[in-house]
N, C-alpha and C positions, 0 to 999 in steps of 0.2 A: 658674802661674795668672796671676800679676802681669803677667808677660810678654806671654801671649794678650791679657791686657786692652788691654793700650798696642798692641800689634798690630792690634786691632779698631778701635780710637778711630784711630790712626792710616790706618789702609785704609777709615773712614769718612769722615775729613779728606779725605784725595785725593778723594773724590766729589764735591768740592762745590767751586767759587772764588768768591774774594771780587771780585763787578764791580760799576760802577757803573750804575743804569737812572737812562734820562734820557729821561723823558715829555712830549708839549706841556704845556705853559703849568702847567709843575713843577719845583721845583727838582733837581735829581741827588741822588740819597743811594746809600746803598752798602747791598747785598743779597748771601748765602749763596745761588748757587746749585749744583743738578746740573751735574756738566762734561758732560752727555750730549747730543745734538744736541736731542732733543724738549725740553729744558727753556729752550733755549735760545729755540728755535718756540714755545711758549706764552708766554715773555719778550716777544718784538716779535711776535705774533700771526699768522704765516707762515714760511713759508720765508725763510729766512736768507742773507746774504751779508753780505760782512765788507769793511771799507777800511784802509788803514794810511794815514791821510794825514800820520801824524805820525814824526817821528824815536825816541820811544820805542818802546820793545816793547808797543805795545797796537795792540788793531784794535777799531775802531768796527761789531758787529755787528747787523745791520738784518732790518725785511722786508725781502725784494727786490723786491715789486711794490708797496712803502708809496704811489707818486706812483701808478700805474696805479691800484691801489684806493681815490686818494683820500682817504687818511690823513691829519690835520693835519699840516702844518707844523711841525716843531720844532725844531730849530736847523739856523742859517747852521757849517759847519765850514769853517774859516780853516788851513792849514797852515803850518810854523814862521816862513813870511818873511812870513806874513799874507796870500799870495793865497786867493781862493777856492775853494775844492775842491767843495762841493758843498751842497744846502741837505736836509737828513734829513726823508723824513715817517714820522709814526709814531713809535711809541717805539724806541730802539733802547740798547745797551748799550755799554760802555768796558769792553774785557778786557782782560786780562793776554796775554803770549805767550812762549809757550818752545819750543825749541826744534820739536816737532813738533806742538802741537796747540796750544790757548787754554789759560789757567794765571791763577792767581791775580795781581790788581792788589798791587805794592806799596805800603807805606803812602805814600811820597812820590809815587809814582804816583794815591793815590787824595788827595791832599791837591790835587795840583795839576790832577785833572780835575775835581774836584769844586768848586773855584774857576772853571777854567772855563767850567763848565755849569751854576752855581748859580744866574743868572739866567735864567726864558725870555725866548721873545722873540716877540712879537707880529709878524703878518706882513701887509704891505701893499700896496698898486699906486697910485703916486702918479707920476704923470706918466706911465704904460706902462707905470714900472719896477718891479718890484717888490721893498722896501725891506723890513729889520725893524728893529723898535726893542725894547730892552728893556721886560718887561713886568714894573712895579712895583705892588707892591697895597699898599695901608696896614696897618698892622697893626692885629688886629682888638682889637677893645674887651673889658677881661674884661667879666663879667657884671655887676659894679658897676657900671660906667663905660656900660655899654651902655643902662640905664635906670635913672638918679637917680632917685627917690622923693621927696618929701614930702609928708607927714600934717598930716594939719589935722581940725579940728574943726569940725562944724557941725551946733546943734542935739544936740547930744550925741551923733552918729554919727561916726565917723572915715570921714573920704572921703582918697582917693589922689590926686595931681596928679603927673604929669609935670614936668616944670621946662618945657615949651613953655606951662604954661597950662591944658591942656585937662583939663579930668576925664576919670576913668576909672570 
């Protein structure tokens, strides 16, 4: 009985690998999915094709019509001596690869695409050319910090001020 168990959870494990999805103007995180082709087509929202621009065992899996259907921009891919290989639209994924099909990312695998890919990157045409730059956002405010309060009295009602001044 113990046996079957570990056998199920194991033949459930094989369904699924650990890849990275890396969306415009998102950072990369790392996601559980199906190894099955349709799971892979709801991932990047089309038909699929795959690049290896890299020296590791991963391929960068994409739509393959992202630029004809006019998909954002989403990262510039630079290959190991830093030429350019190609600019991604759309979201597309960082898999693993074994021997005959896509396989789970390993963890140093997923440390160092997710370093990467962790910032996006805004895209431009300045002079003809068209440039990106990383895209930095501030970090947001908690809820404290996003609207200070002070109470005051007037007249024996309590009114709210903003710190700009203005009533509320």
């Amino acid at each position: 009985m113990e046996q079957e168990k570990m056998l199920k959870e194991d033949t459930l494990e094989d369904e699924f690998i650990t890849v990275l999805v890396v969306e415009p103007m998102k950072p990369a995180y790392v996601k559980k999915i199906s190894i099955d082709y349709q799971a892979m087509q709801k991932e990047v929202g089309g038909d699929i094709e795959s690049l290896a621009p890299f020296k590791d065992q991963v391929e960068l899996v994409m739509n393959a019509e992202g630029k004809l259907c006019h998909l954002p921009l989403n990262r510039e891919i630079y290959d190991e001596e830093g030429k350019l290989w190609d600019v991604i639209a759309g979201t597309f994924l960082v898999v693993g690869v074994t021997e005959y099909d896509f396989g789970s990312l390993t963890p140093d695998q997923v440390e160092k695409y997710m370093e990467k890919f962790r910032v996006p990157q805004i895209f431009a045409y300045l002079n003809g050319r068209m440039v990106a730059v990383p895209a930095t956002f501030p970090d947001k405010p908690s809820e404290k910090e996003e609207k200070p309060k002070v109470e005051q009295k007037r007249k024996g009602k309590k009114i709210r001020k903003e710190k700009t001044g203005y009533e509320r």
